[in-house]
C-alpha positions in Angstrom: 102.9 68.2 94.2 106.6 70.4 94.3 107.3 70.3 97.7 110.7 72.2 98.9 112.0 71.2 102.0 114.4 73.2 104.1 117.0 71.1 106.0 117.8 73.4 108.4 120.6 71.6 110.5 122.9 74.9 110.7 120.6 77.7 110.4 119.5 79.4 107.6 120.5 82.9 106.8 119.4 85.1 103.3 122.8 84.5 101.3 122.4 80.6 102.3 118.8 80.4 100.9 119.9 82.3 97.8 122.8 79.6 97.4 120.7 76.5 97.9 117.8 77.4 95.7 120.5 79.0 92.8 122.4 75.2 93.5 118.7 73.5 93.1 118.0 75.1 89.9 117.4 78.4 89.3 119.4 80.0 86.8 121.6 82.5 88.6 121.6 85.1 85.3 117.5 84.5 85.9 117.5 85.4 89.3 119.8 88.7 88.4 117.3 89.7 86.0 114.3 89.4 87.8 116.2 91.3 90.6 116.9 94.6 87.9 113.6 94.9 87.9 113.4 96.3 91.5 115.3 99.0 89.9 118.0 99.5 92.7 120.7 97.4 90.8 123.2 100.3 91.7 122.9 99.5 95.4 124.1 96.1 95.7 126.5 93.6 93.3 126.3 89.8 93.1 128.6 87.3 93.4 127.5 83.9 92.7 129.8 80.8 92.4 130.3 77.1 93.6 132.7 75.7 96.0 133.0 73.7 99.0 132.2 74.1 102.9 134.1 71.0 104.6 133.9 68.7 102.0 130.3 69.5 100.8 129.7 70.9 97.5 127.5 73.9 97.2 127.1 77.5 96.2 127.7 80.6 97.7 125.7 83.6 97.0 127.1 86.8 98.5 125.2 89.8 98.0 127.5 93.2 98.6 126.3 96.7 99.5 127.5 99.0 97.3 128.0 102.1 99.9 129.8 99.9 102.0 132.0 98.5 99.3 132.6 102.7 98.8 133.3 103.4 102.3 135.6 100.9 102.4 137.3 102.8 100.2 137.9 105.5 102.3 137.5 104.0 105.2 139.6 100.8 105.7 138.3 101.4 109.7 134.7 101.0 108.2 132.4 99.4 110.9 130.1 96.8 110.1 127.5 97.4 112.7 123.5 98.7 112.6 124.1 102.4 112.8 126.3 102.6 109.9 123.7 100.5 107.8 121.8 102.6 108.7 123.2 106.0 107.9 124.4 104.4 104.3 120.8 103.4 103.5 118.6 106.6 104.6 116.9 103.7 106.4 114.4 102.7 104.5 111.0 101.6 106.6 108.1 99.1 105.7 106.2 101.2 103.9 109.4 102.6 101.4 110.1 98.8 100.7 106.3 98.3 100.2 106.5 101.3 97.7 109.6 99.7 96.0 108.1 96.2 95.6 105.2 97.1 94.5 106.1 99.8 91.9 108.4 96.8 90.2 107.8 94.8 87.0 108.1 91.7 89.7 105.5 89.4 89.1 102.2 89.7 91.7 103.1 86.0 93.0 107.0 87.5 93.8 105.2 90.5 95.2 103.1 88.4 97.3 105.5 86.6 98.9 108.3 89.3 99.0 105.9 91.3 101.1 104.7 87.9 103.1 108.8 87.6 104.4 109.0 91.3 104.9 106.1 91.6 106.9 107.6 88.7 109.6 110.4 90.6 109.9 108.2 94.2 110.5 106.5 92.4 112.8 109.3 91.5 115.0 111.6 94.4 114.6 108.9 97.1 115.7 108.1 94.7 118.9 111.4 94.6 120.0 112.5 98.6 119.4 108.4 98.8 120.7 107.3 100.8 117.9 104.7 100.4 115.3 105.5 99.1 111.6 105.4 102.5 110.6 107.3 104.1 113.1 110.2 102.0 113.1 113.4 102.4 111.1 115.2 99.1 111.1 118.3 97.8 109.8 117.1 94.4 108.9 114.5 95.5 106.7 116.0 99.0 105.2 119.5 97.4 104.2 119.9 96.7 100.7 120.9 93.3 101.0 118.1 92.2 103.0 115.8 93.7 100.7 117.9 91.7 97.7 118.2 88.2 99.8 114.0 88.6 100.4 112.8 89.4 97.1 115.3 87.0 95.7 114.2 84.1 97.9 110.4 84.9 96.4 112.1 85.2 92.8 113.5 81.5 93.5 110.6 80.2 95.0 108.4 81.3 92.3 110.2 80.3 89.6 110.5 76.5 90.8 107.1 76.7 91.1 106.7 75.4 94.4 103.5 73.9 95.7 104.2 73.7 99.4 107.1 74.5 102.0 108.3 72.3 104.5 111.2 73.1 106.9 112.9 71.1 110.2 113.3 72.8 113.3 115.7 75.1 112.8 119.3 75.6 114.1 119.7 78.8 115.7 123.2 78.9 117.5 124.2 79.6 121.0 126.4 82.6 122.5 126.4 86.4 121.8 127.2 88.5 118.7 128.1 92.1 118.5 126.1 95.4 117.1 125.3 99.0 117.4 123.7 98.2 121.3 126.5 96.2 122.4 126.7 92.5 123.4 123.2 90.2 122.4 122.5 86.8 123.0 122.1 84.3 120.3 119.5 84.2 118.6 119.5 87.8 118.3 116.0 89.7 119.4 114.2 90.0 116.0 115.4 86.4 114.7 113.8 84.9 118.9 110.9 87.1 118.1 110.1 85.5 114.3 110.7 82.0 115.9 108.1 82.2 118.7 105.9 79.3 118.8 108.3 77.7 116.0 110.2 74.9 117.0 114.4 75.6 117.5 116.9 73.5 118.3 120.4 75.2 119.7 122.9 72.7 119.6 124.9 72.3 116.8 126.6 76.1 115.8 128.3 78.5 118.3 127.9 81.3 116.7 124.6 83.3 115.4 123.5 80.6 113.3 120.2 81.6 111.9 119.2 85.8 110.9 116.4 87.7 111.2 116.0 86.9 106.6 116.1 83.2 107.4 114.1 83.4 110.2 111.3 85.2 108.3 111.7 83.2 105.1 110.6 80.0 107.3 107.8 81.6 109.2 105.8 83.0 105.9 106.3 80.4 103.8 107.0 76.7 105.8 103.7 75.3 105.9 105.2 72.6 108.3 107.7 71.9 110.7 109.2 68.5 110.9 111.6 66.0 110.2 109.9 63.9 108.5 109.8 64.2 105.0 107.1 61.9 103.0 107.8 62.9 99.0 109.9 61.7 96.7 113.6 63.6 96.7 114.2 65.0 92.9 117.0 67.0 93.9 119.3 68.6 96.8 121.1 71.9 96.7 123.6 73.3 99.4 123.7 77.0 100.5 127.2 78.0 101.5 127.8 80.5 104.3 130.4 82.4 105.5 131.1 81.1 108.6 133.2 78.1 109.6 131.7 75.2 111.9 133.3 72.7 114.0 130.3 70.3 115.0 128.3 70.9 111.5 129.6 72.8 107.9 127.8 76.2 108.0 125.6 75.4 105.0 121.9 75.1 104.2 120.5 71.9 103.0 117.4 72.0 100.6 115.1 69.2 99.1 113.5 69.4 96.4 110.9 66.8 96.3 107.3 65.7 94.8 105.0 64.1 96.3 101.2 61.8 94.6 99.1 63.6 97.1 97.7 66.8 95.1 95.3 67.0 98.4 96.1 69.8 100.9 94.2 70.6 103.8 92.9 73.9 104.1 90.3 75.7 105.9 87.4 77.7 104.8 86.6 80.7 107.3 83.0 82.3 107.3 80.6 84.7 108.3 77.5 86.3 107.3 77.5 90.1 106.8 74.2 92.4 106.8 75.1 96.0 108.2 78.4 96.7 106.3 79.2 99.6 103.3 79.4 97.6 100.2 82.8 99.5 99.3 84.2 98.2 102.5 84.0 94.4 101.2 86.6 95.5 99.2 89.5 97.1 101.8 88.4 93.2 103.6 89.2 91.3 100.5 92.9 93.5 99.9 93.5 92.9 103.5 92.8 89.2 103.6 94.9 88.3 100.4 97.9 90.2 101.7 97.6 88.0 105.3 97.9 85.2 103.0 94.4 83.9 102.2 94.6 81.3 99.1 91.1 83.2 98.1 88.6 85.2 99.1 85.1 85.5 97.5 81.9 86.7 98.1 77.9 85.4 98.1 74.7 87.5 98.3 72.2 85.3 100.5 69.3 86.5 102.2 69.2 85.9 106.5 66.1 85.6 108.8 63.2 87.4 108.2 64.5 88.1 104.3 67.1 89.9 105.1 69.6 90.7 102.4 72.8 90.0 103.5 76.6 88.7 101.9 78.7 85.7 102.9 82.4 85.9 103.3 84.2 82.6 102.6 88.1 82.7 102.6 90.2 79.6 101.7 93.3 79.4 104.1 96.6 77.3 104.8 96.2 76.5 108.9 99.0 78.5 109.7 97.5 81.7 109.0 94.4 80.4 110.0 94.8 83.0 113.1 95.7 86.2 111.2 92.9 85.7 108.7 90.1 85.3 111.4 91.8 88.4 113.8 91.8 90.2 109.6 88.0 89.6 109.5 87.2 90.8 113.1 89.3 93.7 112.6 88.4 94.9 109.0 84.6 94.0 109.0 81.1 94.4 111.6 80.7 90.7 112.0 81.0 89.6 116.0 82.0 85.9 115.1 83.1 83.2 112.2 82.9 79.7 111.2 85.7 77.3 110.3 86.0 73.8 109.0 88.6 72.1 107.2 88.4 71.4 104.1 90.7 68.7 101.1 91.3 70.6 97.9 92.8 68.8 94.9 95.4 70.4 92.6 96.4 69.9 88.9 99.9 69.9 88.7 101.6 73.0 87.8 104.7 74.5 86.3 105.7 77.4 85.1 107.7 78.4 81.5 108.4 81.5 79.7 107.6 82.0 76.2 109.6 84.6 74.1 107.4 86.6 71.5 107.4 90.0 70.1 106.3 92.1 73.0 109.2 89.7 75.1 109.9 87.1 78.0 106.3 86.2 79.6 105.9 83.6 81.9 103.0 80.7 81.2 101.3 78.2 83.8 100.7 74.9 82.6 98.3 72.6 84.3 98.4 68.9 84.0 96.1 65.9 84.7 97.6 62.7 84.9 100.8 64.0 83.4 98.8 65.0 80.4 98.9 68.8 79.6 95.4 70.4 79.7 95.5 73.8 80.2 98.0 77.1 79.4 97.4 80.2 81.2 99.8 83.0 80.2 100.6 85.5 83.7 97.6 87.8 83.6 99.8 90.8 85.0 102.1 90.9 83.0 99.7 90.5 79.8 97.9 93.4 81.5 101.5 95.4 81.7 102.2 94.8 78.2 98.7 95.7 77.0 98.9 98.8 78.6 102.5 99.8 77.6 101.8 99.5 74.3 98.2 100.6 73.8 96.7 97.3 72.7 94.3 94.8 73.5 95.3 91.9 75.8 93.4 89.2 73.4 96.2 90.3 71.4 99.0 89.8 73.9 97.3 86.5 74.6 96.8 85.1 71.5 100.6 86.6 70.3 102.0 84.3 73.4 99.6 81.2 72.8 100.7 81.4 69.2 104.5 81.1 70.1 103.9 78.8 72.9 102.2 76.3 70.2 104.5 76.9 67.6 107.5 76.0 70.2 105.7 72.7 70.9 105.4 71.6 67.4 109.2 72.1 66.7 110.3 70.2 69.9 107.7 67.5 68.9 109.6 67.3 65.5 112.7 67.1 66.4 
């Protein structure tokens, strides 16, 4: 099992994700092509390099707004606050970056967890302007930078191919910081509002330590929160920010680890349906992956006296064990569930990408006892290129599986 651990000792902000996972591994000209594909590119520039934050080696990932970098330009008086990010963006909403996500070439496991971060910070943002997801037109989530540090985050986390997500309580500064509505406390409203029922600690920085990004990138995606951290440490990358510390260097600290135990526990969540629309099972199932449901299927059974009737089971991680039963209570007729937990083994995975002829496609490979037993290649993007160019995807498939072979016999030679 992959585990990446988040060391979150001075806060974790988008840019200092970005920079720990790049210093961890992932290619930084990767991550900048998978980021074209959002097709925004001439919004925002990157700017990735190493260097040091009081004597700790790292890298810095700084992601610059284009219209700002303009209105600099003319404006040397230029303010950074919320209203002007505002007025350079046309302030995009939820459902624009929804729209922009999912009209991408991203891969589905990139959208999945691009839109998992974006919702936490959706979430919070409308509750504290008290408006609805739709309604409200936030900086956080309409700023190109956010939208660059989230969907990069998901670009990274896919591409390490991360089984499970563990953070420590994280750091999120003491004193106030300045915007559009004056003086705020730290943590700032959104970034208290994500943390609720999270574990914080407010010691160590005295400035705004942790964002509303960081803030959302640990509630969607850390499984855990602890200190203690039972798996083998492969590798550690540092995140530089921009900020100077006195007490603790302002950087993010990220294991990468692996651990024996393929077991997870999980929980199965049921209920037994008999007086629903059969197209409605559908909108449930759509609605049940997106609140983060590891899967979702359905069984035809027949109740007391004979009647016929379908049971929904849907496999879940225990910390969205809560939105996946108020999802079924909300989206179907049922008036109660079941839930048990459950172990569930895993292969070991990782991901690779195999050039061919209709170009760069990314390939799961499952292993069992370190032996190599299955190759999957992505099915989306099979399904894109089949599509695209009028074929059939046995011939993508077998096109991939052809090179993927042929690239293991040469290594093998060498």
């Amino acid at each position: 099992m992959r585990i990446l651990y988040y060391d979150c000792f001075s806060g974790i902000s988008g840019d200092m994700n970005l920079g720990a996972l790049v210093d961890l591994g992932v290619p930084g000209d990767y991550l900048l092509k998978e980021l074209k594909k959002l097709n925004v590119s001439n919004e925002y520039n990157i700017h990735i390099e190493k260097g040091t934050k009081q004597g700790i080696t790292g890298t810095s990932v700084k992601v610059y707004d284009m219209n700002e970098l303009h209105g600099h330009e003319h404006n040397h008086e230029h303010n950074h606050d919320e209203h002007n990010h505002e007025h350079s963006h046309g302030s995009r909403n939820y459902n624009d970056i929804k729209e922009l996500i999912s009209n991408s070439e991203i891969n589905s496991n990139v959208k999945k967890i691009s839109l998992k971060i974006f919702d936490e910070v959706a979430k919070a943002e409308a509750k504290v302007h008290n408006k609805t997801i739709e309604e409200v037109h936030f900086h956080e989530v309409g700023a190109i930078d956010s939208i660059v540090d989230i969907v990069g985050a998901a670009i990274c986390i896919d591409y390490l191919n991360i089984d499970k997500i563990i953070s420590s309580p994280v750091e999120v500064g003491y004193g106030t910081l300045k915007c559009a509505h004056g003086i705020l406390p730290v943590p700032a409203p959104a970034t208290a509002e994500i943390l609720k029922d999270m574990p914080v600690i407010s010691k160590n920085v005295p400035f705004e330590a942790t964002t509303p990004t960081g803030a959302a990138i640990i509630k969607a995606m850390a499984r855990e929160i602890t200190y203690e951290k039972n798996f083998m440490i492969k590798k550690i990358g540092y995140g530089l920010g921009e900020k100077e510390g006195k007490k603790a260097p302002n950087v993010l600290r990220a294991f990468l680890g692996e651990s024996d135990d393929n077991t997870s526990k999980e929980y199965m969540v049921e209920c037994n349906i008999d007086d629903m629309r059969g197209e409605e099972f559908q909108l449930l199932m759509e609605r049940l992956l997106e609140e983060g449901a590891l899967d979702v299927f359905y069984t035809s059974i027949h109740m007391k006296k004979d009647r016929p009737a379908t049971k929904i089971s849907v496999l879940c991680a225990f910390d969205v064990l809560e939105n996946i039963k108020k999802t079924i209570f909300l989206n179907s007729s049922t008036i109660g569930v079941r839930y048990y937990e459950i172990s569930r083994e895993k292969l070991e995975r990782r991901e690779e990408i195999v050039i061919c002829k209709y170009g760069d496609v990314p390939v799961k490979i499952s292993y069992l006892n370190g032996e190599e037993i299955r190759v999957k290649p992505e099915y989306d993007i099979c399904k894109y290129i089949a599509k695209e160019r009028g074929i059939e995807i046995n011939k993508v498939y077998n096109e991939i599986m052809y090179e993927y072979t042929k690239s293991k016999k040469i290594i093998l030679s060498r």
